[in-house]
Each structure stands twice: as structure tokens, then as C-alpha cells.
SERO-4910 file (N, C-alpha, C, O; in steps of 0.05 Angstrom, whole numbers):
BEGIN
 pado doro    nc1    nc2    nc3   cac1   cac2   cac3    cc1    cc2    cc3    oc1    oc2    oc3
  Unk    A    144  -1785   3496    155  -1759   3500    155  -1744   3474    153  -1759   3454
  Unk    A    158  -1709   3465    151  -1697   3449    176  -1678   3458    178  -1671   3482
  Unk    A    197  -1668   3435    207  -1641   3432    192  -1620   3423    182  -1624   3401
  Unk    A    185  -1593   3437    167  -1590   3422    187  -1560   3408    211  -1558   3416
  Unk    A    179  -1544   3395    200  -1529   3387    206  -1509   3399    189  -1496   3411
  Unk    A    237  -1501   3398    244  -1486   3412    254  -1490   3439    259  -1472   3455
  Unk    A    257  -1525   3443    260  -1524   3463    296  -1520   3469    302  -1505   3488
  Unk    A    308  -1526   3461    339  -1525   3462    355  -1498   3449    379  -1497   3447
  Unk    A    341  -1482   3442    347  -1444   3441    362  -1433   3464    377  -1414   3462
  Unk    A    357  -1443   3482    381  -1425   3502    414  -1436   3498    432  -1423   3508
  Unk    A    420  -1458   3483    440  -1479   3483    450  -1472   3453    455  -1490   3437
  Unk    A    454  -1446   3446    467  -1437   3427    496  -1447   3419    505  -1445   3396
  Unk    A    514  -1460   3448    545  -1465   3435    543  -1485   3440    565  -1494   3444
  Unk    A    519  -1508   3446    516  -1535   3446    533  -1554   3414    533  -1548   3390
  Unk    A    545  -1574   3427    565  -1584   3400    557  -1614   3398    560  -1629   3378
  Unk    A    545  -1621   3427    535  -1656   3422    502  -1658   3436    491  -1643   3452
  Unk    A    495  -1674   3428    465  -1678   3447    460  -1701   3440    458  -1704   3416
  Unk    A    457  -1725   3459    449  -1739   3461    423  -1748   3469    418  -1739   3491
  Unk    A    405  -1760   3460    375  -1766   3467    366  -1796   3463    344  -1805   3456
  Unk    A    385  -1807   3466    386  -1839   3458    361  -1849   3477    359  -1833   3495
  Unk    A    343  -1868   3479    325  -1879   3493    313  -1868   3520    315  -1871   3544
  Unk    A    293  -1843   3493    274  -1829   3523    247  -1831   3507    228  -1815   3508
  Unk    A    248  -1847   3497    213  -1865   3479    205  -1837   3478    189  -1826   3492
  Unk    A    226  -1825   3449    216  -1792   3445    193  -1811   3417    199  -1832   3405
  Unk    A    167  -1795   3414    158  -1805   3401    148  -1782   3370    141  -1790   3349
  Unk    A    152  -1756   3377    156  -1738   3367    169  -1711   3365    164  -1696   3383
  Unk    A    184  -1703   3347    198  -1676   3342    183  -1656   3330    178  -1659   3306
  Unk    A    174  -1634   3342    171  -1613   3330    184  -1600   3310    207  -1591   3313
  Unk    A    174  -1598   3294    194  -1575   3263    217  -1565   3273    240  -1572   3265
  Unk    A    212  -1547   3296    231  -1525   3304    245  -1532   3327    254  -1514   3341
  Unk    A    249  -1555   3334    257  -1565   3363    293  -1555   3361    305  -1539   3376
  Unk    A    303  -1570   3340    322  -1553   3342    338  -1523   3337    360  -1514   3332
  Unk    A    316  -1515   3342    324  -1484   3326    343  -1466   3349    339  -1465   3373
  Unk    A    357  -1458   3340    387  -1442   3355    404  -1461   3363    419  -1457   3382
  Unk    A    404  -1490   3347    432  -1510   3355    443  -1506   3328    443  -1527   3316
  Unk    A    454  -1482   3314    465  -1480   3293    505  -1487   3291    523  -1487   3273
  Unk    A    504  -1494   3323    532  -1506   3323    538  -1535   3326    559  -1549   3324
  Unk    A    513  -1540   3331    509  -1576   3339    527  -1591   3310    525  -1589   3286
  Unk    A    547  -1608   3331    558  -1621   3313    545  -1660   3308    547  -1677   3289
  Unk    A    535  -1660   3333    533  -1691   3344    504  -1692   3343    494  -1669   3342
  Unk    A    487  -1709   3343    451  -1712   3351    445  -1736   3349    438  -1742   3326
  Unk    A    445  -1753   3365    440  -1782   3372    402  -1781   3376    390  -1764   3389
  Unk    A    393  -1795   3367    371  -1799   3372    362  -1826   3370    338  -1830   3366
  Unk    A    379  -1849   3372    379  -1867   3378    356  -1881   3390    350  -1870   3411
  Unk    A    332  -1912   3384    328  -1921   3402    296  -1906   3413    287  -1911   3435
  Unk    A    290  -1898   3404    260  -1881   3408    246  -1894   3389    252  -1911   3371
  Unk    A    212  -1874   3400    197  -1893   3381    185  -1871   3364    161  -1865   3363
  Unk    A    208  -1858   3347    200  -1841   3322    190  -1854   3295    203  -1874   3289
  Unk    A    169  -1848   3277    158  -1868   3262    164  -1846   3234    161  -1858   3213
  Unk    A    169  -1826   3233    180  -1811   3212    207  -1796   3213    215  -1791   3235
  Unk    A    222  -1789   3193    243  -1759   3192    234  -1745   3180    229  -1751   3156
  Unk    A    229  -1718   3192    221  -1692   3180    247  -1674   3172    261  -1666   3190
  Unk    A    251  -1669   3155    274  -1652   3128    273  -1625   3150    293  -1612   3153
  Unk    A    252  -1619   3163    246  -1585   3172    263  -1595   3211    262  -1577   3228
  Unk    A    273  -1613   3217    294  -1615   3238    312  -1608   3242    321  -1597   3262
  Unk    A    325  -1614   3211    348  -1609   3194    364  -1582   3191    388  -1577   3195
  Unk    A    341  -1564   3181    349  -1542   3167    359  -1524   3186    378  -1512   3176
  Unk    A    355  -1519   3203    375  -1502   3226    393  -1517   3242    398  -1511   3266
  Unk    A    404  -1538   3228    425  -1551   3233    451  -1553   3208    456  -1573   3195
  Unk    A    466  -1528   3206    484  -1531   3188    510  -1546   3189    520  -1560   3172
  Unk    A    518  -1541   3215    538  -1547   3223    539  -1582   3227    560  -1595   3229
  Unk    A    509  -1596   3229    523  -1625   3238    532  -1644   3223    524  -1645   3200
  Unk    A    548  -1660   3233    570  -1676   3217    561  -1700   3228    558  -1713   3208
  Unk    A    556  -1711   3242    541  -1738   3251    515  -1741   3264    512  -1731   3286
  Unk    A    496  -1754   3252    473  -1754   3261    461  -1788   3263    452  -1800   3244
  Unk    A    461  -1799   3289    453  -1820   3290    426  -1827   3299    419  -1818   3321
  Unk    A    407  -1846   3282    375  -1846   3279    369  -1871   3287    346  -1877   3293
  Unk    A    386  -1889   3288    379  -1916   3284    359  -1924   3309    354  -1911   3330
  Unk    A    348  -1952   3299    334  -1966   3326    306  -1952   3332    297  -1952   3355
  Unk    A    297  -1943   3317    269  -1924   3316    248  -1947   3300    252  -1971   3295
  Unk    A    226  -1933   3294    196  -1946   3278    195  -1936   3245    177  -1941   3229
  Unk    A    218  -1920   3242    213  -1913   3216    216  -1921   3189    238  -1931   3183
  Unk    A    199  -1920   3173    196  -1950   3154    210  -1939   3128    221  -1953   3110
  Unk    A    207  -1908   3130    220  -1897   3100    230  -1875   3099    220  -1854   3108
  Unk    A    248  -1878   3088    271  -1848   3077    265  -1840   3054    271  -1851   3033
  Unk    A    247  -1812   3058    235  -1801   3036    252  -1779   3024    261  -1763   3041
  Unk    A    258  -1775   2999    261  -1761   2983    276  -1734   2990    262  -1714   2986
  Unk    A    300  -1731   3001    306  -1707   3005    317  -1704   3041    333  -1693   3055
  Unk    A    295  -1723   3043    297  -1720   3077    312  -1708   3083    301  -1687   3090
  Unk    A    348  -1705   3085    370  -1698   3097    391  -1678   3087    413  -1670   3095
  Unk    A    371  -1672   3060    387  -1649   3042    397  -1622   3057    421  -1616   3052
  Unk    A    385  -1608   3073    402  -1592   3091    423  -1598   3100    440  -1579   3103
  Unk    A    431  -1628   3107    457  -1631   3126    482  -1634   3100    487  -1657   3093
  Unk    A    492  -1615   3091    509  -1612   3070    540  -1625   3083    555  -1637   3068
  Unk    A    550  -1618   3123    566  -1620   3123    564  -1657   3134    583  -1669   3144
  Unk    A    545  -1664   3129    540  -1695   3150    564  -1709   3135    572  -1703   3113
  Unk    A    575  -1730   3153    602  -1740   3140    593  -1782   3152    604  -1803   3145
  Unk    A    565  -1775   3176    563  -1799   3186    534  -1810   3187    525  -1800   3208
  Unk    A    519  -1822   3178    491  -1817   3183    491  -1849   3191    508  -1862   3178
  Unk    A    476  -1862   3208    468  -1887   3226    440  -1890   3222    428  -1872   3234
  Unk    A    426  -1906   3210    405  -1913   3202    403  -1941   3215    380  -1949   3214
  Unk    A    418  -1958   3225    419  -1982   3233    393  -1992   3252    388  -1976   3269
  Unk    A    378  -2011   3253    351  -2022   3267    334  -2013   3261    316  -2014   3277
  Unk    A    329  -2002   3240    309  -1997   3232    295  -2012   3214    308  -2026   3199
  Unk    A    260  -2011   3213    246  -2033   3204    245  -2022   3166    228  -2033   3152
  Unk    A    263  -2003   3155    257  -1996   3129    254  -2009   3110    273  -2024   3103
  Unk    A    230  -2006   3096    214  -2013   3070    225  -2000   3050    223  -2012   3029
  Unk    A    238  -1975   3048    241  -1961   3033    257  -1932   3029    250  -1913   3043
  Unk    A    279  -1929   3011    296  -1918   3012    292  -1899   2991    307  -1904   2972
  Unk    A    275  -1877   2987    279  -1861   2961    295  -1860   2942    319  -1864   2948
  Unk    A    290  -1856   2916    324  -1857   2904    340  -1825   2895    355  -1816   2877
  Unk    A    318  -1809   2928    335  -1780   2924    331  -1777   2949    320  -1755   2955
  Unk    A    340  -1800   2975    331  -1794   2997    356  -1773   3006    354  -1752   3019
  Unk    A    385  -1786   2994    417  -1778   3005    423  -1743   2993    440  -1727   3002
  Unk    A    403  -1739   2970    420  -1712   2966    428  -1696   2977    418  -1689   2999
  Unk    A    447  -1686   2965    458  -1665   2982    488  -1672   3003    508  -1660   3013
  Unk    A    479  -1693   3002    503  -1715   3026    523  -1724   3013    529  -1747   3006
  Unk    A    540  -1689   3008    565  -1701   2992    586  -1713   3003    601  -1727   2989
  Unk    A    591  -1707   3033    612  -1717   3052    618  -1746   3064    638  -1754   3076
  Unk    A    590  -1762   3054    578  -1781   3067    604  -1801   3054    605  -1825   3060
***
């Protein structure tokens, strides 16, 4: 399965979304664009093999973001620097090789 972008724009006062095991295998840049109130984003359990930093950025508002149980091998450099207010991040099951040593910036709440 593929978000492709734009798809969740009508869901402007959306606050949780769950997407836990729908073997999403890719996110579009812009998929979440107009969830600028999203507090929650489970993505749990799919078979995503990267995080793209550009998911992020029209997500100010979220405070927990759970990733775990995916194919992704590395947390690159910055990845999550947009989420300024994140207070919870879940990385758990994952097969990672590798943890940048500027993957967290920005993640002062953490």
C-alpha cells in the first residue's frame, strides 16, 4: 500500500491516526499535509524501509509518533528535526544498523 500525498487534507481537526498493519510500503512527501493538528501517528508494523524528514514538516503539532516494527535499518541525520513538540518517539522492532549522531535534533521534549 502507498499514501500518496495529500491524501488526508480534508481531515484538518484530525488529532489521532492510526495506520498500524496495512503493509503501507510507502509515504509520499506530502501525505500528511493539512494534519497540522495531528497529535498521535502510529505507523506501526508495515513494511516501510526508510523515514523521510519531508512527512514531518507539516506536522507541528505531534507529540507522539510511533514507527516501530517496520524494515528500516537507519535513522539518518536530522530525520525528525521538525517534530520540535514530540515528547514520545517508538522505534521498537526495528532491524537498525544505525543511529546517526544527529538523527534526534531538535527533540528537545523527548
Amino acid at each position: 500500500a502507498e499514501l500518496p500525498d495529500n491524501c488526508f487534507s480534508s481531515l484538518a481537526n484530525l488529532q489521532e491516526l492510526y495506520l498500524n498493519h496495512n503493509q503501507i510500503r510507502r509515504i509520499s512527501p506530502q501525505a500528511f499535509l493539512g494534519l497540522g493538528n495531528l497529535l498521535r501517528l502510529h505507523l506501526n508494523s508495515n513494511f516501510l524501509r526508510t523515514i523521510d524528514s519531508r512527512w514531518f514538516q507539516v506536522l507541528p503539532s505531534l507529540e507522539i509518533l510511533m514507527i516501530g516494527g517496520n524494515k528500516v535499518d537507519a535513522i539518518l541525520d536530522m530525520n525528525f528535526r521538525a517534530l520540535s513538540n514530540l515528547r514520545s518517539l517508538v522505534l521498537a522492532g526495528m532491524n537498525l544498523r544505525e543511529i546517526s549522531d544527529y538523527a534526534l535534533v531538535g527533540l528537545k521534549n523527548l
